[in-house]
C-alpha positions as CSV (number, residue, x, y, z in Angstrom):
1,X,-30.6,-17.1,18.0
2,X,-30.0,-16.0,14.3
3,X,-31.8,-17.9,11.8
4,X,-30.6,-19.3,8.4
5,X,-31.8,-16.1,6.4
6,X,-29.9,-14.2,9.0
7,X,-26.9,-16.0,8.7
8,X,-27.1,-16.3,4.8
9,X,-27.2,-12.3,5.1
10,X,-24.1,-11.8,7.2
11,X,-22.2,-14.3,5.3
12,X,-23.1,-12.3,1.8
13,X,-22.1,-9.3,3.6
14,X,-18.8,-10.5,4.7
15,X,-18.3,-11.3,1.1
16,X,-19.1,-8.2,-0.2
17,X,-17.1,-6.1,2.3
18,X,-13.9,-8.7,1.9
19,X,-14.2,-8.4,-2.3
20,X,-14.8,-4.6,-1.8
21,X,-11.4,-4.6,0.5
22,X,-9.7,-6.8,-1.8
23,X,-10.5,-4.5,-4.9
24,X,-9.3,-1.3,-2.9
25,X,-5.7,-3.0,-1.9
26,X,-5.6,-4.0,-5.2
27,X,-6.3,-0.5,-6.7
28,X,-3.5,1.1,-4.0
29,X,-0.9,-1.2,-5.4
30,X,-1.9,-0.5,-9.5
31,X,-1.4,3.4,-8.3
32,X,2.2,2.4,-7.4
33,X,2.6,2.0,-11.2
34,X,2.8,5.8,-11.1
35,X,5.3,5.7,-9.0
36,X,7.2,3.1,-11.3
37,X,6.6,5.1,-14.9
38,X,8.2,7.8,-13.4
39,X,11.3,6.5,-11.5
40,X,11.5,4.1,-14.8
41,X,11.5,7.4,-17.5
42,X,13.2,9.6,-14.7
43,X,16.2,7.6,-15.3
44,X,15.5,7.4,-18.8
45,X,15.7,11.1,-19.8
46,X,18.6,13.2,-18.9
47,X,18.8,14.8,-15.9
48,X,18.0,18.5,-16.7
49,X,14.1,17.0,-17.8
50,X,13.8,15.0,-14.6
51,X,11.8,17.5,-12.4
52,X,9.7,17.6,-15.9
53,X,8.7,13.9,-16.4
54,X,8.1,13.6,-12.5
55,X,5.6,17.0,-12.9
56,X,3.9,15.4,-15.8
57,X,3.1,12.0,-13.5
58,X,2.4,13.7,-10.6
59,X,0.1,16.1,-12.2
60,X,-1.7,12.4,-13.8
61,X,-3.0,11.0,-10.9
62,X,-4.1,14.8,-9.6
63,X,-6.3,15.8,-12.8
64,X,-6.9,12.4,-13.7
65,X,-8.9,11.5,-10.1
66,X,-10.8,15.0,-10.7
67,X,-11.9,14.6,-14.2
68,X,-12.8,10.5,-13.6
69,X,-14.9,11.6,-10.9
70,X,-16.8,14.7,-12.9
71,X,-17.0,12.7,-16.5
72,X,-15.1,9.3,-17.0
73,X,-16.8,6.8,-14.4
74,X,-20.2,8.2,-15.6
75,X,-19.3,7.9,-19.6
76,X,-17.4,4.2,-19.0
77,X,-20.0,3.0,-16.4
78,X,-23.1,5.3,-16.0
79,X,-25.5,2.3,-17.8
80,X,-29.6,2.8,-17.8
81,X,-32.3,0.5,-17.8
82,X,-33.1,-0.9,-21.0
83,X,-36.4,0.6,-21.1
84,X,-34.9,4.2,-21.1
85,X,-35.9,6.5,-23.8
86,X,-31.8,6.9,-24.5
87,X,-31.0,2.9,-23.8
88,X,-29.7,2.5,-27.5
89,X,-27.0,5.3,-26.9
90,X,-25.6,3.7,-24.1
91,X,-24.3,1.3,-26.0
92,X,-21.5,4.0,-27.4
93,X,-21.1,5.9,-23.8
94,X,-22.6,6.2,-20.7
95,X,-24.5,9.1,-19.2
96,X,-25.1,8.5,-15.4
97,X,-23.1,9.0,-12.3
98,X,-21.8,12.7,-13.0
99,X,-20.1,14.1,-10.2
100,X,-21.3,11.0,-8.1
101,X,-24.9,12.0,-8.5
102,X,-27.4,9.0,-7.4
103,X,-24.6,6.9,-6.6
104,X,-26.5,5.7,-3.4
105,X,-28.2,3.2,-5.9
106,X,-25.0,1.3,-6.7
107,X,-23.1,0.2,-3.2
108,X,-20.1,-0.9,-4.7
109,X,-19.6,2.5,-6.3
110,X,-16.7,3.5,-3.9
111,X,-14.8,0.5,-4.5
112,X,-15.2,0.2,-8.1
113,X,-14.2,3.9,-9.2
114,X,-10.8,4.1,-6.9
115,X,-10.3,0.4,-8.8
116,X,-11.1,2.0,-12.5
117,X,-9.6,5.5,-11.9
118,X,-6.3,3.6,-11.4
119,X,-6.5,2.1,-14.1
120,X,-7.4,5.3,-16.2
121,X,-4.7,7.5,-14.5
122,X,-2.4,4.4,-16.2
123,X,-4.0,4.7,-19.5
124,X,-3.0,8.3,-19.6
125,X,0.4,8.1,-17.6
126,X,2.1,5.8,-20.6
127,X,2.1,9.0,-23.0
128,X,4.2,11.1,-20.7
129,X,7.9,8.7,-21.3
130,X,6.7,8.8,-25.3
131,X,6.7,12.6,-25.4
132,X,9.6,13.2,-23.0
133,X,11.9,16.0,-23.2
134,X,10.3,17.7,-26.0
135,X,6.2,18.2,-25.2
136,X,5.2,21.2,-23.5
137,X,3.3,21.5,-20.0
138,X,-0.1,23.0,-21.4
139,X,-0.6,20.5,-24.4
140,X,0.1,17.7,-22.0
141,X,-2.6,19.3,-19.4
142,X,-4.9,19.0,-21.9
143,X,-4.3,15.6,-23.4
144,X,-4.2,14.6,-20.1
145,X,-8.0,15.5,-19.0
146,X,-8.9,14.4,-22.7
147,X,-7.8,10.8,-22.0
148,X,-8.9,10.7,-19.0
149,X,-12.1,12.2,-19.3
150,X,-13.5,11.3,-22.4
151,X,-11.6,8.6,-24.6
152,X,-10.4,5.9,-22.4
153,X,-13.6,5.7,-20.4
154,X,-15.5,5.4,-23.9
155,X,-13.7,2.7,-25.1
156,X,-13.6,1.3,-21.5
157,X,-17.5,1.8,-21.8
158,X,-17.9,-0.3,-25.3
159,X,-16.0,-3.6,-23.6
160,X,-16.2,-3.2,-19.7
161,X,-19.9,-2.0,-18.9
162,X,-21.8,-4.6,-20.3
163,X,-23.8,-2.8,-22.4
164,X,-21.1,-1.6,-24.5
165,X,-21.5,-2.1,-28.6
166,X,-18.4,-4.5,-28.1
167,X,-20.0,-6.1,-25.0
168,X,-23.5,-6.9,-24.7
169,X,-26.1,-9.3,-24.2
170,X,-27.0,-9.9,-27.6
171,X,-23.4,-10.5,-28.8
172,X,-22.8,-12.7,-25.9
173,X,-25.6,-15.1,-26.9
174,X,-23.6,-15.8,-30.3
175,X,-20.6,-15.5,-28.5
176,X,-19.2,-12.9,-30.7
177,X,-18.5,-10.4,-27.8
178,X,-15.2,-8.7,-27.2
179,X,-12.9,-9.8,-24.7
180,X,-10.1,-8.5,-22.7
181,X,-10.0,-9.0,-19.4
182,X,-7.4,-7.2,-17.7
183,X,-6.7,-4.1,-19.8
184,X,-4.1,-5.4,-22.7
185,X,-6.1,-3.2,-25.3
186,X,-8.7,-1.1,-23.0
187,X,-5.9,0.4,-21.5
188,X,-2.8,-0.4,-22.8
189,X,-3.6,-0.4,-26.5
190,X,-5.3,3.3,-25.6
191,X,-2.6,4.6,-24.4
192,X,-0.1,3.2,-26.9
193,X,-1.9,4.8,-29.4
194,X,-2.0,8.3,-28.1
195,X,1.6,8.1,-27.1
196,X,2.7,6.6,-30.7
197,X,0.2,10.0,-32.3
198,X,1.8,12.1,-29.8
199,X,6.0,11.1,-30.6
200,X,4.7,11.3,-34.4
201,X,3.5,14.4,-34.5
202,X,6.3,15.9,-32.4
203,X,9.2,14.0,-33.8
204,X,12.3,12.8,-32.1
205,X,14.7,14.7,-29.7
206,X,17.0,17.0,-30.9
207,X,19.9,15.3,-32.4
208,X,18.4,12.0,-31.7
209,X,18.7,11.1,-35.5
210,X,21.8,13.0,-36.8
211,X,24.4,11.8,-39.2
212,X,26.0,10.2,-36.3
213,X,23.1,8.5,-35.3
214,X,23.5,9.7,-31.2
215,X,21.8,7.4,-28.5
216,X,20.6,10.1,-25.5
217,X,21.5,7.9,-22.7
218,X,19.4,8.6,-19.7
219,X,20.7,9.8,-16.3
220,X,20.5,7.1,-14.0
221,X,20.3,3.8,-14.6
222,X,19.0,2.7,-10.8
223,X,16.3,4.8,-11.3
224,X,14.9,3.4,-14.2
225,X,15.6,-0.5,-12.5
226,X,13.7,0.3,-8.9
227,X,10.4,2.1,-11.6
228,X,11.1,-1.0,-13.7
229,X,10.3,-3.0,-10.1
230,X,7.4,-1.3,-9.2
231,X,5.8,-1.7,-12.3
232,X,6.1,-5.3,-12.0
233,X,4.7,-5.7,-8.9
234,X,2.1,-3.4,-9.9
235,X,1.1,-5.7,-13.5
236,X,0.3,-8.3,-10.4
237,X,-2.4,-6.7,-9.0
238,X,-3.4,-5.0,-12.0
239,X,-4.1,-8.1,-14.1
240,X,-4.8,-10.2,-10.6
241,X,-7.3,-7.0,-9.4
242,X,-9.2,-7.0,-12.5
243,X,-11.3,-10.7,-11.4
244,X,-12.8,-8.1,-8.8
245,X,-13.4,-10.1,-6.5
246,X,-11.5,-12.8,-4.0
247,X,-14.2,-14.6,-1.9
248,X,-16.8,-16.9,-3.9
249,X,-16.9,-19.5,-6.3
250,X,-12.8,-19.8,-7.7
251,X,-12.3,-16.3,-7.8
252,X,-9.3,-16.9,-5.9
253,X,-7.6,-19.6,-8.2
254,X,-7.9,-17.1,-11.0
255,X,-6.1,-14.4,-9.5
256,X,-3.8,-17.1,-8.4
257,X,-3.3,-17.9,-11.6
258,X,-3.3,-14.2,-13.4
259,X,-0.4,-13.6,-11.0
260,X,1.7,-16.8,-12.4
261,X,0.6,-15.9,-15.2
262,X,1.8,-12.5,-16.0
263,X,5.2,-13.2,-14.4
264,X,5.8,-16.3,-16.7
265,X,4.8,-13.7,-19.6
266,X,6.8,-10.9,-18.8
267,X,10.0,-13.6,-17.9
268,X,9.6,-14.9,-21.4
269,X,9.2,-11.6,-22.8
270,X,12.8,-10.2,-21.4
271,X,14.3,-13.3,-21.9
272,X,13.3,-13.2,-25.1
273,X,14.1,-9.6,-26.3
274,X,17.8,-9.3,-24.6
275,X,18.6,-12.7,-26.0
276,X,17.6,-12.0,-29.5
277,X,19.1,-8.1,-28.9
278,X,22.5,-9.9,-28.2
279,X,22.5,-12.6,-30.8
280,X,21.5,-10.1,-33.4
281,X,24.7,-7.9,-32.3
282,X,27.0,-10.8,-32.6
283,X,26.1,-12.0,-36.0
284,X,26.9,-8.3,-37.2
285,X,30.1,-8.5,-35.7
286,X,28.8,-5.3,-33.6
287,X,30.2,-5.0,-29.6
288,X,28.1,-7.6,-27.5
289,X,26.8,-6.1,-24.4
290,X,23.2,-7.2,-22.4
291,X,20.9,-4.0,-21.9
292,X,19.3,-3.6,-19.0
293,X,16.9,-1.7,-20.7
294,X,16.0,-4.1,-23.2
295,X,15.5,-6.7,-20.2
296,X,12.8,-3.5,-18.6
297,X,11.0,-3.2,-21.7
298,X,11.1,-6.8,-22.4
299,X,9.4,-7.4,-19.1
300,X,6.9,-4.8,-19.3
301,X,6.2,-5.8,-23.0
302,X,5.3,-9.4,-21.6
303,X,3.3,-8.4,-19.1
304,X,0.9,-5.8,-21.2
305,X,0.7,-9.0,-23.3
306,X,-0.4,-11.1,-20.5
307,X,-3.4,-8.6,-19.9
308,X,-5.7,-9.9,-22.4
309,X,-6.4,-13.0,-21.0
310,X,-3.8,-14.0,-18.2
311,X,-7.5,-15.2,-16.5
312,X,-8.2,-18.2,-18.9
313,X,-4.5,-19.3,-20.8
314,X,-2.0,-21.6,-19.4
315,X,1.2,-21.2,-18.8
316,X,2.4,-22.8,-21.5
317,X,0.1,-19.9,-23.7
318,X,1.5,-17.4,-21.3
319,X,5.2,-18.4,-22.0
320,X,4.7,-18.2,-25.7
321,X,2.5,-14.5,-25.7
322,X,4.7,-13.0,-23.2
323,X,8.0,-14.1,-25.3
324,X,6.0,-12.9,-28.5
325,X,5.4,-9.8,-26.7
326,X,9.5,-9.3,-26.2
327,X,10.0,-10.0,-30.2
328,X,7.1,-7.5,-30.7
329,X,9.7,-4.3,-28.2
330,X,12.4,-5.5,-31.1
331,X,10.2,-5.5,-34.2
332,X,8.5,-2.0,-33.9
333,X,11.1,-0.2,-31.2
């Protein structure tokens, strides 16, 4: 007959295999995202750059899981003990964990860097539609391992590990720490920045800006409305995942409520954005049409605004940041 200890020991057991399980399934759907950048700026480019784009994202997740597994987990993650002689770097980047070296000491390591590589290989996937149709392969090989590598996992390191200038024990006591709990600037902010740098420096398409003023309309529309898709189904378990656990306490009423969360966002942020898109249209006596595109990137502007703190707001909050989010695509597009 098992005894109480024993019992207490299978049942933490069977809660840490569960959230383990839980954290992979949600990692598998957050890689579909890949999948939906690329159907979504496939049909966004014209069809001669197709097979481009798609080598660009396919090419992501392939250097991306290589260089996360050599460098990033270990300089977003690879904390020491406070006693170390280096502990007061750590707070900038980590330096543990390189090529899975002594990751026998942390038994949730599997789990946890197919979870964060995701969300890397998304960090770095959001320059590719910026830079489309005009950067070339090798410069984006080499962003790409940058970004993957080095600067998102450093600035994943300051919020996410704990012991992170923005993140830390000290800061927490005055309650003066950072916080963004699913990604809204860790990983989307990252990446918007690079991919903003990266269209500046490069500059617009060819004859994107002439005296006529020329829209490049992309190739398919379908295309870019079955990636818009799976990127909303992939927001859910990316802002959902990122509790990291499902069993225990009211971990399961959070992600309940990230998921309602970032759909009411992103609703309110396409609402929002084609609404104002075709109000603004009539009032200049301009040809009134709705844009599926604007309703896309409304969406998806909604939902990276949802990522901050979809955890904690309610829906009310969520309603007003994800429609916020929409004006935001209009403001600065």
């Amino acid at each position: 007959m098992s005894t109480n200890a024993e019992l207490e020991a299978r049942i933490e057991n069977d809660e840490q295999n569960l959230n383990q399980f839980f954290l992979l399934i949600m990692g598998a759907v957050v890689m579909l995202m890949q999948a939906g950048f690329a159907f979504l700026e496939a049909g966004s480019v014209r069809a001669k750059n197709v097979v481009n784009i798609l080598f660009k994202n396919v090419l992501d997740c392939f250097i991306g899981a290589v260089v996360y597994w050599a460098f990033g987990f270990a300089f977003a993650y690879g904390d020491v003990s406070s006693d170390h002689p280096s502990a007061a770097a750590n707070r900038f980047i980590g330096f543990k964990y390189f090529f899975s070296i002594d990751v026998d000491e942390m038994p949730e390591f599997y789990a946890s860097w197919f979870f964060q590589f995701v969300f890397a290989a998304t960090a770095a996937t959001i320059v590719s539609g910026a830079v489309a149709e005009r950067c070339q392969f090798g410069a984006y090989i080499i962003y790409s391992t940058f970004i993957t590598g080095f600067i998102y996992p450093v600035v994943t390191h300051w919020t996410w590990s704990g012991t992170g200038w923005l993140q830390n024990q000290l800061l927490e006591s005055m309650h003066r720490h950072a916080y963004d709990a699913d990604g809204s600037a860790i990983v989307h902010c990252t990446g918007g920045i690079a991919a903003f740098m990266g269209a500046w420096v490069i500059g617009p398409r060819i004859g994107r800006f002439d005296k006529n003023d020329n829209i490049i309309a992309g190739h398919s529309t379908p295309f870019a409305a079955l990636g818009a898709f799976i990127l909303f189904l992939g927001f859910l378990a990316f802002n959902g995942g990122s509790e990291l656990a499902i069993v225990g306490g009211d971990h399961a009423i959070v992600v309940a409520a990230a998921f309602v969360n970032t759909i009411i966002g992103g609703s309110a942020g396409a609402i929002f954005a084609v609404t104002i898109t075709y109000v603004i249209s009539w009032i200049k006596r301009e040809p009134c049409y709705w844009s599926l595109l604007v309703i896309i990137n409304g969406g998806l502007a909604g939902m990276v605004a949802m990522c901050a703190g979809c955890n904690v707001l309610h829906q009310g909050a969520a309603f007003g940041i994800g429609a916020m989010g929409g004006i935001s695509l209009l403001i600065f597009s």
